[in-house]
N, C-alpha and C positions, 0 to 999 in steps of 0.2 A: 569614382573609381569603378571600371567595368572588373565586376569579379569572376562571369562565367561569360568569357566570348564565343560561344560556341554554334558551331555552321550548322550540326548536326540538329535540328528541331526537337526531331523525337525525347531528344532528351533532357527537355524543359520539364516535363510531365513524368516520367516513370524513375523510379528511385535512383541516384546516383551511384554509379562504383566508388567504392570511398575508399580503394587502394592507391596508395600515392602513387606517384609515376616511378617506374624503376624499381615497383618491390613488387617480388614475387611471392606465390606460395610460402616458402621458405623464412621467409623477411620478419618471424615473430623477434628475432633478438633485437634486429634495428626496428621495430616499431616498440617495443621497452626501452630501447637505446634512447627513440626520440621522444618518448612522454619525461623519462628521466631529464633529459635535456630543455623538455620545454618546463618542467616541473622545475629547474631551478633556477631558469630564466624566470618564470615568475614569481618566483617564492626567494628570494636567495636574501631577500633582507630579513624576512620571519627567520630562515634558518641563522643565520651569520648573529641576529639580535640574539637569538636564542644560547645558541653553544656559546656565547661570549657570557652570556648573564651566569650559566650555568658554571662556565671556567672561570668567572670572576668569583663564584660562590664558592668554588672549591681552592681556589686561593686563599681566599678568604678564613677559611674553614684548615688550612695549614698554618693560615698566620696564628687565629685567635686561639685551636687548641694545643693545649698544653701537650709536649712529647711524653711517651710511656714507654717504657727499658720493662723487660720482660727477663728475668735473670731465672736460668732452670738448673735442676741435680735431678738425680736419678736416685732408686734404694731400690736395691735386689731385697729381693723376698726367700723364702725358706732357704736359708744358710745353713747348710750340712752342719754339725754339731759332731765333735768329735765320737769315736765309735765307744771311748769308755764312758764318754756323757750319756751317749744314748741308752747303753745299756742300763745306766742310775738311775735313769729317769723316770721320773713315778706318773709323769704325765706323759699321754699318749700323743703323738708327734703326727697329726693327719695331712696326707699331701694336701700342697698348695695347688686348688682347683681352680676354675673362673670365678666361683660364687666367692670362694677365699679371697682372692683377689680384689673382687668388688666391694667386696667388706674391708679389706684395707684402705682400699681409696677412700670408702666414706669415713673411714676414721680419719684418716690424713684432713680431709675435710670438714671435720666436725667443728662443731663449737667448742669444744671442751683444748681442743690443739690449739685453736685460732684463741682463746682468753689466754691460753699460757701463753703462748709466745707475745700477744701482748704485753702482759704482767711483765712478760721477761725483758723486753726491750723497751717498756716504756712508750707505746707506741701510742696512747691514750691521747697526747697534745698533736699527732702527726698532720698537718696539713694535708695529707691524700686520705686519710679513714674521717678526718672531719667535714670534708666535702666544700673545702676551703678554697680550691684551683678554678681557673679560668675554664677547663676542658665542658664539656656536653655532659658526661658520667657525670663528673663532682657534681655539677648545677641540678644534675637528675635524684644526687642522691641525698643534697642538702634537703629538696624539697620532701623526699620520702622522709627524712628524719623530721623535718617540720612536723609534716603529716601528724608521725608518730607520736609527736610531744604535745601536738591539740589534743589528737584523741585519749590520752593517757593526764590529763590533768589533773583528774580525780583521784586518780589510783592511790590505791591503799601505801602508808610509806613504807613500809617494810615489805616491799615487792621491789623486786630487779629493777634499779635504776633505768629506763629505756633508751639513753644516750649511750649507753653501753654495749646494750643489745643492737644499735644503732651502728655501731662504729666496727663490730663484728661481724655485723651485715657487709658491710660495706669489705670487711678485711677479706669474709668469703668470698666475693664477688669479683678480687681481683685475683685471687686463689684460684688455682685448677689443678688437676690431678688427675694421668690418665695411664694406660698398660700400655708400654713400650712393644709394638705387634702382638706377637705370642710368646713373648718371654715371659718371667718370671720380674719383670722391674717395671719400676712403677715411677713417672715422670712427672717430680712438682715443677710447679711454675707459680710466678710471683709477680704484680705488676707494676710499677710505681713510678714517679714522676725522676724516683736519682737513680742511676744505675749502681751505686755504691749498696744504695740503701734497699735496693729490691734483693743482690746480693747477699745481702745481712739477715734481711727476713726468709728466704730463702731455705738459707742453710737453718735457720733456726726453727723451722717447721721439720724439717729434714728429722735434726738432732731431737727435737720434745717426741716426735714419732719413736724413735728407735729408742728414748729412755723413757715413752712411756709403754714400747712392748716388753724391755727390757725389766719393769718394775712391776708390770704384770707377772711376768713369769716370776719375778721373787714371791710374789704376792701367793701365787696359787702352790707353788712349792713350800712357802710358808703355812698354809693352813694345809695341806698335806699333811707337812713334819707334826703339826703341832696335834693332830687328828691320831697320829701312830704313836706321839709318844703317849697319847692317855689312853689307846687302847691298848701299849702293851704294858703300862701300870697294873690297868685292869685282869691282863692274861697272868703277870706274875704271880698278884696276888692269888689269883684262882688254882696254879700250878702249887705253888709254895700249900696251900692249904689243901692241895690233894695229899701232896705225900705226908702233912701231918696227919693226915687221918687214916694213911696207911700206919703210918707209926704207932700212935693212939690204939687203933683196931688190934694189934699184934701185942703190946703191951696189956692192955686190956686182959688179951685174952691168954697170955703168955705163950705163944708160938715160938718153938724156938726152931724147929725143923717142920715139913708134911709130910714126913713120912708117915705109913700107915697103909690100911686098907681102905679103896678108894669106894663111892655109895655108887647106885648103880647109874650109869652116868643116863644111858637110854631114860630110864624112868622120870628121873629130876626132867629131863632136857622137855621129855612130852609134856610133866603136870607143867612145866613153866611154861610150853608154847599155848596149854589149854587156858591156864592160867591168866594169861597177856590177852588172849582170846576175849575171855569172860571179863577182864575189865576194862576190855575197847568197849565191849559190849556196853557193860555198865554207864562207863563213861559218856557213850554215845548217848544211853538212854537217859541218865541223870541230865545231859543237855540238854536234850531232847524234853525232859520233862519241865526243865527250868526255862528254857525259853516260852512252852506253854503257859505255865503259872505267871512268869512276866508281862506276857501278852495280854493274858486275862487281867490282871491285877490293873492295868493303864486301859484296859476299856470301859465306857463305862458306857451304856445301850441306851439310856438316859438322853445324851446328848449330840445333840446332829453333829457338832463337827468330830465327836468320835470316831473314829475306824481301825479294825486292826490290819496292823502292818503284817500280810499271809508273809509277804517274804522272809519274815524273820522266824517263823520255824520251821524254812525247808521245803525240800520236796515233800513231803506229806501234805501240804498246805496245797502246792502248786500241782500235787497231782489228783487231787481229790476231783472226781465230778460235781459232788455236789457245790462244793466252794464255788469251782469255778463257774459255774452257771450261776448261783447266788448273784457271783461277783458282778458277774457280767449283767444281770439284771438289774444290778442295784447300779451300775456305773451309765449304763443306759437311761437308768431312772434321776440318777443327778443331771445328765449331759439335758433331759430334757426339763428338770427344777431349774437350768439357768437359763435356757432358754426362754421358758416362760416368766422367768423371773425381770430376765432383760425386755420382755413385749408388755407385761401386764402389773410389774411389781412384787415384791414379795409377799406379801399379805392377802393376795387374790387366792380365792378357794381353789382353785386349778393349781398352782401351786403349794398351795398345804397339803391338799389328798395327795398328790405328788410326794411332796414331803416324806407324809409319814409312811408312805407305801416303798421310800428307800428305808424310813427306820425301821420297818418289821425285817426287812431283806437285812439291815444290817444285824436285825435282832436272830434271826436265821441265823447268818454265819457266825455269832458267837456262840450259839448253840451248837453248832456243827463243829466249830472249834473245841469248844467244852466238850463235845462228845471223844475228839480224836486226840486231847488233853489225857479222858480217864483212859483210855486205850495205850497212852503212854504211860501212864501209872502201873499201869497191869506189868508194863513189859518194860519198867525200870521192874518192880519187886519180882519179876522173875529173873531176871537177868543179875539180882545182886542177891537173891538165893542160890542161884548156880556159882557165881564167885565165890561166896561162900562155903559151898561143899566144897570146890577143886583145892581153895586152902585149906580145909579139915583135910583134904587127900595129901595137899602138900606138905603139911606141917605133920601127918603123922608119916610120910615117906622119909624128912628131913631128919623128925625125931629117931626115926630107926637106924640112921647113919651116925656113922662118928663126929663128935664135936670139931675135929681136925679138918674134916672133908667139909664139912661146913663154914671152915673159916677159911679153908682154901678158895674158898671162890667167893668169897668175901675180899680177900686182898688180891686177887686176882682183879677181881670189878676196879677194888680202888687204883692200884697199882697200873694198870689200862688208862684208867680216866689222867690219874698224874702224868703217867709218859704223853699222852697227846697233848696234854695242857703244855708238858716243859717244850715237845718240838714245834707247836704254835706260837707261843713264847722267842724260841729262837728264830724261828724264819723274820716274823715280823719285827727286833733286835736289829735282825740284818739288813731288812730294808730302812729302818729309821737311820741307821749309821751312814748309809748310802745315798738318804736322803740330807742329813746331816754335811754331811762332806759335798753334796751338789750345790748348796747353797753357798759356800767358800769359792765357785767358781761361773764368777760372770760371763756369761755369754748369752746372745740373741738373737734370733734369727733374722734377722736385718742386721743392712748395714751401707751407708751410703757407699754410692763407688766411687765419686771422685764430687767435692765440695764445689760450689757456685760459685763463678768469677764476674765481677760487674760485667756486664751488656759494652760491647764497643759502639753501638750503635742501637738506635731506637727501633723498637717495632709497631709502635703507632703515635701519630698516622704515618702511613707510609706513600713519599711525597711523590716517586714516579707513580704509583697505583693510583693515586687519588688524583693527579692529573691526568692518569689517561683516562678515568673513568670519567673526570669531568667530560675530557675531548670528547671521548664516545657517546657519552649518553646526552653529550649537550651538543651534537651532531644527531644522533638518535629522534632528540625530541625534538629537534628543533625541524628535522624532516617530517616528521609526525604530526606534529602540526600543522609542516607546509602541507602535507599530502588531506588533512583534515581541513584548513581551506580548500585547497583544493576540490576536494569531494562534495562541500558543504556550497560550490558556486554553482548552484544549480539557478544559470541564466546563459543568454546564446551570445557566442564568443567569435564564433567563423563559421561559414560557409556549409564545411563539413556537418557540422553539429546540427542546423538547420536542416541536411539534406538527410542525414541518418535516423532523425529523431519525428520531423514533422514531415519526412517522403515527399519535400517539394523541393524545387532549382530555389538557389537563393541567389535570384535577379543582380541583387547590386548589395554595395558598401558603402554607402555612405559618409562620407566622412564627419565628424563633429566640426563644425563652427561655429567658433565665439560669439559672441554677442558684439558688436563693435558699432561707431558713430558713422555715419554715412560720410566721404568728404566732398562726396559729388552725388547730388539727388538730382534720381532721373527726370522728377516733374518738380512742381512746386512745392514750396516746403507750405505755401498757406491755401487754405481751400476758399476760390473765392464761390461766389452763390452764381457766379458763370461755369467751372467745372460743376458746379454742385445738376445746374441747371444742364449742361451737355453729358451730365453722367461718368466726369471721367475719377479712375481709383485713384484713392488715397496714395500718399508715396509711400511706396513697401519699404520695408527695415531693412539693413545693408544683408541679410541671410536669407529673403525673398526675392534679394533683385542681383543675389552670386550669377545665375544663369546668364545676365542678360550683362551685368558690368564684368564679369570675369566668366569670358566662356571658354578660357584652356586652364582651368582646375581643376583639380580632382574631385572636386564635388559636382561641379558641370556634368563630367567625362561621367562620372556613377549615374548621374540624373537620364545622361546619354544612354547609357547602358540599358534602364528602366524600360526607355521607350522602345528599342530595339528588341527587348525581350517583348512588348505588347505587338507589335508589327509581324514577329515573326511568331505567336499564339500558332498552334498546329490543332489544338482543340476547339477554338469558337472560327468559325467561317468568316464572322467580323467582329473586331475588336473596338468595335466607335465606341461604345458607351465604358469607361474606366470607373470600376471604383477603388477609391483608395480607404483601407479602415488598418484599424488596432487589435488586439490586444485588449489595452489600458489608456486610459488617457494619457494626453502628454509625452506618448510617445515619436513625435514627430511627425504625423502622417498629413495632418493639415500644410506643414512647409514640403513636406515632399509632393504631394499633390498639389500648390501652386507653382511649386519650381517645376515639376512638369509639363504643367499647364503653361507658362511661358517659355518653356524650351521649345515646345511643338510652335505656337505662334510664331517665336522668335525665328525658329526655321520658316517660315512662310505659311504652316497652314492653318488652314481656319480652324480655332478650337474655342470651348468656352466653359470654362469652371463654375461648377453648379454646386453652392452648398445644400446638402441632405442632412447636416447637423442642425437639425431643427430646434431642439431641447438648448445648444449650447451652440450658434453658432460663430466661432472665433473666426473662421475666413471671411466674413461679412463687416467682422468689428474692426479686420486691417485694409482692407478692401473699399467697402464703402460702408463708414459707420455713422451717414448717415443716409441712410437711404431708406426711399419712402414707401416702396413698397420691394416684395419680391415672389419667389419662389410660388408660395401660397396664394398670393392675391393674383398671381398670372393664371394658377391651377383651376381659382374657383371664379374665373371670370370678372372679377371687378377690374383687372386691370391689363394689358396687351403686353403681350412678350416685350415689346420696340420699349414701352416706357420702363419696362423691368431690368436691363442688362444694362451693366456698366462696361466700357471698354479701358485697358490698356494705350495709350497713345502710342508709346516705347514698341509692345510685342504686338500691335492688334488684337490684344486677347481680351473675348467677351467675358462676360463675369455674372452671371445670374445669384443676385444672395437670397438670402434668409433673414426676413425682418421680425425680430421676438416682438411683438407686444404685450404678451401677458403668459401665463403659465398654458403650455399645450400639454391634454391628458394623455392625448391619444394620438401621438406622431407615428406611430405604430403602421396604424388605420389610413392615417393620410397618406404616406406612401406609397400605400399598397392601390390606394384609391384608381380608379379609372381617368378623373383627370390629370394625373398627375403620369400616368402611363400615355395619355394623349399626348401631353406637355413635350414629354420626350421623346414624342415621334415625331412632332415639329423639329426638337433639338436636332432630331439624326439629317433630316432632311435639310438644316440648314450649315451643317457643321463638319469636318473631317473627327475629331475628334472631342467626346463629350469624357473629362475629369470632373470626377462625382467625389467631393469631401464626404464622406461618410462617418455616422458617430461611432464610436468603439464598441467591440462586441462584447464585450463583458459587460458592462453595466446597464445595456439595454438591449432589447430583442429587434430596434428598430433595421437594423443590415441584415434583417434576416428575411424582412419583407420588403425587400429591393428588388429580389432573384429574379422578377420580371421585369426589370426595368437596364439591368447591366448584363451586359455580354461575358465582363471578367474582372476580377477581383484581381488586389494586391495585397495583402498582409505588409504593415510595418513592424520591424520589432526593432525595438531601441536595444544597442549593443549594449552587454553588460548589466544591463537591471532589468528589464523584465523576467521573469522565472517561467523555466521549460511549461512547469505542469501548469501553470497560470495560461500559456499559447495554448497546451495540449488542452483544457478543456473548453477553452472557449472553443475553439474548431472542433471540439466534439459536440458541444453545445448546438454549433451552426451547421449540421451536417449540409444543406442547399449550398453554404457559402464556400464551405471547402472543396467541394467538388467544381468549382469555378475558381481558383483560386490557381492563376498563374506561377506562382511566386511570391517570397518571403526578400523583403526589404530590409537590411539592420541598416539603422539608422542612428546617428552619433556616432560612430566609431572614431575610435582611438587609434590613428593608422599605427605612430609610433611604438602602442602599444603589444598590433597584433602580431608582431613576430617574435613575441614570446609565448602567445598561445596556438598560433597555429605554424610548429617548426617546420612543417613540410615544404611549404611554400613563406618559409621567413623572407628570401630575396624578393618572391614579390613587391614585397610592402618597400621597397628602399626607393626615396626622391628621387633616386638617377637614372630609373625606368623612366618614367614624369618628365624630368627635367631633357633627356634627351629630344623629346617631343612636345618640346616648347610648352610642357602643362606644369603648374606649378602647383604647388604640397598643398593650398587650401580651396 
C-alpha cells in the first residue's frame, strides 16, 4: 500500500504539514469533532461494555433494595400564649432565636424522644430498627450492631442493654429534623420500609415533643409554686410576729395615747447616727480582729505546708509592703524548691537550704502578721471605748426625755417592720394565687400544624434518578476509560503520528499477512546436493515470495512504494547501498528487506541482499541454511565472492549470507573493518542495488558502525506494538543513523483496522480503491 505518493521530493526529508486537507486555521471544532469520532470508532465496545455493566448494576441495585416512604409534619415554635397567660406568668418567655431553634431540633432528635416513642409504639421487635431488610442501610447497620455486641461482652450486667442503644441508633438515623427557611417551624421526617408505619411514627415524635415541652413547663411552674408557697409561710410568720410584738411592747408598757412633750429629736437623731458610726466601727474592728486571731490560731511556723491565707484579713494584708515582698520572696523561693526538687530530688541540700530559707520568710510573715494583729487590737479597744461613751451620751440624753417619747419610737420601729412584713406578705399571696390558677391551664408553645399522611409514593431509591445516573456515569466512565486506553497506546498507528513525532515521511504501509501453506512453490520443495552445489535459495515461505506470486496486492504496491521512495532519495546522490533496521526485534524488517530485494530483481535489475545480521542471522536460515561459507569468509579472504552468493532462479537475485559458526564478540569491529568496506565496493560496482539486512538498533550498537558502508537507511516500525519512546530513543541513541534515515516503514498493519484511527483519510483504506485497479486486499 503506497501511503505518501508524492511528486514533490523535497518533502521526504523536512517535517510534514500534518493539517488534513480542507482545514483551515479555523478547523479546531472539526479536529475535536474528528478525535471524538475516531475515539469511538475504536473504543465503542470498552464504552457500550461499560455503561451496560454499570446500568445492569443499577438495575440491579433497584431490584434488590428494599423501597423507603419518607412520611413528614411540621411543628410551629413559639405559639403566642394568651395576653392573661402571659401576664401570670412566673417564668420568663425569651424570643425564639436560631440557637433556640437548633436546640429544639436536637431535642426533637434526642435519645431520650427516640426511647419514648419507642416504648410507645412498641417498635422494639420492628424489622427496619433490627436491621433485618434486604436494603444496603439495614446490612450496614446489622453489622454495626454486631460490632457493638463483640465489643461489649464483658460488660458489667446492670449497664444499658446495648441492643437497645443499638436499635435507637438506628431509629435516629432514619430520623431528621430541620427549620423550614426562616420560619419559626421545624420539619420531622421519618424513614421506613411501610408508608403507613413511617406515618405512625412520625406523628408520634411530633406528639412526645409537644407533651414533653408541655410537661416541662408544668414542671418548672410546679417548683416555682411550690418555692412561693414556703416562702410566703415563711413571710406570714415573720409579719404575724411583728405586730405581736408591737402589741406586747404597748402592753408592756401600758401606752394608751403619745401624747406629751416630744425629746429633742436633733439630738437623739445625731447620738444615733454617731452611735451606728461607732459600732460599724467596732464591728469592723472586732472582725477585723477575729479574722487575725483565726488566722494566727491555724498557722503553725513549724510546718512547710503551713501558710497564711493574707487574703483572709483584707486589705490590710494585701496592702502592706512588707507582706507583699515577703510574699513574693517566699513564692519565688518555692517556684524554685520544685524546681530543684523536680532535677535533683527532695532530700538534696540545694533544696533544704531552699527550703528553710521559704520557712524563715514564711516565719517573717507571721510575724508581720502578729505585728498588724496587735495593731488591730489597739483599734478594736479604741473603737469599743468610744462606743461606749456615745451610749453613756445616749443613754443619759434618753434618760432625760420622757418615758412616752421613748416608746414612741420603739412602736414606731416595730409598727414599720410589721407593715412591710404584711405588704411582702401580700404581693407574694398574689403571685402564688396566679401562679396557682396558671397551672389549671394547659397550653404550649408548640404545636403541630397539620398531622402525617402515609407517603403515596417512595423516596428511595428513586427509580428514574438512579437509571439516569447509571446511563451517565456508565457512559461517563465507560468514555474514561476509552479515552485512558486511549492515552495509555503509546505505539505508531498512522502515518501522521510517525511524521509528527519522529520528523521523517513514513515511506509505506505495510500490510500484515498471515502465515499461510504455499500451493504453488516457486522452486523445489526438496534441496538436492545439485542446488546445494549451484548455490541456488531455499524455497521462501508463501510472505517472502508475495512480490513475486502476487504482484497486484497491497502489500506488493507498499513494497513498490519503498523502492520509489529510495529512487527518488533528494539527500544521498546515490542510493545503491540500502539498509534496512529496527527498532526491536521481530519487527519485520528482515521480510521487508527480502521482499524488496526481490521486487527490484523481479523488475529486471541487478540487485543482491546481503545479511549484516551477524549475531543473529535469520535471512541466511531462510535463504540458504546451509551454506558454507559467507559474508565474513569473502571479507577476510579465504573464500571469493563467486563461491559466496546464492542466486534466486525465479527474480535473479544474488544473496550473499552470514554463516554463524560460533559466538562473534566483536561484530561491532568487523563491520566497521576495512575489508568489509572493500567487499562493498566490489558489491557497488557489480550491482544496481545493494539491500543490507541489518540487526536492530536497540540491542546492539552494530548499525551504528555501517554509516560508512550505506548510503541510506530505512527504519521498520511494526504497527501497533512497538512503543513511540522505545523508536525515540533508539534514533537518539544512533544519532549517524538518523541523519541518513530516509523513511519510517510500519509494517503489519491492520488495513481494516486503520480507519478508525486515522478518520482523516478513513476512505483511503477501503478495498475499492485496490479493487478498481486490479490490486487485491492482501
Amino acid at each position: 500500500m503506497l501511503q505518501n505518493n508524492i511528486k514533490d521530493t523535497d518533502r521526504l526529508r523536512l517535517p510534514v504539514n500534518l493539517t488534513p486537507p480542507g482545514q483551515t486555521d479555523g478547523g479546531g471544532i472539526t479536529e475535536i469533532i474528528n478525535l471524538g469520532i475516531g475515539l469511538l470508532r475504536r473504543q465503542y465496545l470498552v464504552i457500550l461494555v461499560t455503561a451496560a455493566l454499570v446500568i445492569a448494576i443499577s438495575l440491579l441495585y433497584l431490584r434488590l433494595a428494599s423501597p423507603t416512604y419518607t412520611a413528614q409534619v411540621q411543628i410551629l415554635l413559639a405559639n403566642p400564649r394568651a395576653q392573661f397567660v402571659q401576664q401570670q406568668s412566673l417564668l420568663a418567655e425569651p424570643p425564639f432565636d436560631l440557637n433556640q431553634i437548633e436546640t429544639q431540633i436536637q431535642l426533637v432528635r434526642s435519645k431520650a424522644t427516640a426511647a419514648a416513642v419507642i416504648d410507645q409504639l412498641k417498635l422494639t421487635n420492628d424489622p427496619d430498627l433490627n436491621a433485618s431488610g434486604p436494603s444496603l442501610h439495614s446490612l450496614w447497620q446489622r453489622i454495626r450492631s454486631w460490632a457493638r455486641a463483640g465489643s461489649t461482652q464483658d460488660a458489667p450486667s446492670g449497664r444499658h442493654v446495648e441492643p437497645s442503644d443499638a436499635i435507637v441508633d438506628v431509629f435516629l438515623s432514619r430520623l431528621s429534623a430541620s427549620r423550614v427557611g426562616y420560619s419559626n417551624v421545624i420539619e420531622i421526617s421519618f424513614n421506613s420500609s411501610s408508608a403507613a408505619r413511617a406515618a405512625e411514627i412520625v406523628n408520634a415524635i411530633a406528639n412526645t415533643y409537644v407533651t414533653d415541652q408541655l410537661n416541662a413547663k408544668f414542671d418548672a411552674n410546679r417548683r416555682a409554686t411550690s418555692w412561693l408557697q414556703d416562702r410566703l409561710r415563711d413571710l406570714g410568720d415573720q409579719a404575724l410576729a411583728a405586730q405581736r410584738a408591737v402589741d406586747v411592747y404597748k402592753s408592756q408598757n401600758n401606752i394608751v395615747s403619745l401624747d406629751g412633750r416630744l425629746i429633742d429629736e436633733h439630738q437623739i437623731t445625731e447620738i444615733n447616727n454617731r452611735l451606728a458610726l461607732a459600732r460599724a466601727q467596732t464591728s469592723e474592728a472586732t472582725a477585723k480582729l477575729s479574722r487575725y486571731e483565726t488566722l494566727l490560731a491555724s498557722f503553725d511556723p513549724k510546718k512547710p505546708s503551713s501558710m497564711l491565707d493574707l487574703d483572709a484579713i483584707g486589705s490590710d494584708g494585701l496592702n502592706s509592703a512588707i507582706i507583699t515582698a515577703l510574699r513574693q520572696q517566699y513564692l519565688e523561693l518555692t517556684r524554685r524548691e520544685a524546681e530543684l526538687t523536680a532535677r535533683v530530688g527532695r532530700d538534696h541540700l540545694a533544696v533544704v537550704n531552699v527550703r528553710n530559707r521559704a520557712r524563715e520568710f514564711r516565719v517573717s510573715i507571721f510575724d508581720e502578721v502578729r505585728r498588724l494583729a496587735e495593731v488591730s487590737r489597739s483599734e478594736f479597744e479604741l473603737a469599743k471605748q468610744r462606743q461606749e461613751e456615745i451610749e453613756k451620751q445616749l443613754a443619759k440624753a434618753v434618760a432625760q426625755s420622757r418615758s412616752v417619747n421613748s416608746a414612741e419610737l420603739t412602736i414606731k420601729d416595730l409598727e414599720s417592720r410589721a407593715k412591710g412584713l404584711r405588704s411582702l406578705y401580700e404581693t407574694f399571696l398574689q403571685r402564688y394565687m396566679s401562679s396557682a390558677q396558671q397551672e389549671t391551664f394547659p397550653i404550649s408553645e408548640t404545636r403541630v400544624l397539620f398531622p402525617a399522611s402515609p407517603p403515596s409514593s417512595k423516596s428511595k431509591p428513586k427509580t428514574r434518578l438512579v437509571l439516569a445516573l447509571g446511563i451517565v456515569g456508565g457512559l461517563a466512565l465507560g468514555i474514561g476509560l476509552a479515552l485512558l486506553r486511549d492515552l495509555m497506546d503509546r505505539v505508531f498507528r498512522t502515518s501522521s503520528q510517525v511524521e509528527s513525532v519522529l520528523e521523517l515521511p513514513c515511506l509505506s504501509m505495510v500490510p500484515f499477512l498471515p502465515s499461510r501453506k504455499s500451493q504453488k512453490p516457486a522452486v523445489r520443495l526438496q534441496k538436492t546436493e545439485d542446488d546445494v552445489q549451484q548455490r541456488i535459495v531455499s524455497p521462501p515461505t508463501a510472505i517472502h515470495r508475495t512480490v513475486v506470486g502476487m504482484p497486484l496486492s497491497r502489500y506488493t504496491e507498499a513494497i513498490r512504494s519503498i523502492k520509489l521512495a529510495i529512487d527518488h532519495n533528494p539527500e544521498k546522490i546515490s542510493s545503491q547501498v540500502i539498509g534496512i533496521t529496527s527498532a526491536l526485534p521481530n519487527e519485520g524488517k528482515t521480510t521487508i528487506a527480502a521482499s524488496l530485494a526481490q521486487l527490484i530483481g523481479h523488475a529486471g535489475k541487478s540487485a543482491i541482499i546481503v545479511d549484516c545480521d551477524l549475531r543473529n542471522p535469520s535471512l541466511s536460515s531462510i535463504f540458504a541454511p546451509k551454506a558454507a561459507c559467507g559474508i565474513l569468509e569473502v571479507a577476510n579472504g579465504s573464500r571469493s565472492l563467486a563461491d559466496a552468493i546464492w542466486r534466486d532462479p525465479t527474480t535473479n537475485l544474488a544473496f550473499l549470507p552470514a554463516v554463524r559458526r560460533g559466538p562473534l564478540l566483536h561484530t561491532s569491529e568487523i563491520l566497521c573493518a576495512d575489508a568489509i568496506s572493500k567487499l562493498f565496493d566490489r558489491l557497488r560496482a557489480q550491482y544496481d542495488y545493494i539491500i543490507v539486512d541489518l540487526p536492530p538498533l536497540t540491542p546492539l550498537v552494530d548499525v551504528r558502525a555501517t554509516s560508512s558502508l550505506i548510503d541510506c537507511y530505512i527504519l521498520v516500525v511494526e504497527w501497533g506494538r512497538t512503543k513511540i519512546d522505545v523508536v525515540q530513543h533508539a534514533l537518539h541513541t544512533a544519532p549517524n543513523i538518523q541523519d541518513s534515515l530516509i523513511g519510517v516503514v510500519l509494517s503489519k498493519t491492520d488495513t481494516k483496522a486503520m480507519a478508525r484511527y486515522d478518520g482523516h483519510r478513513s476512505y483511503y483504506y477501503h478495498d475499492s480503491h485496490y479493487i478498481r485497479y486490479g490490486l487485491s486486499g492482501s
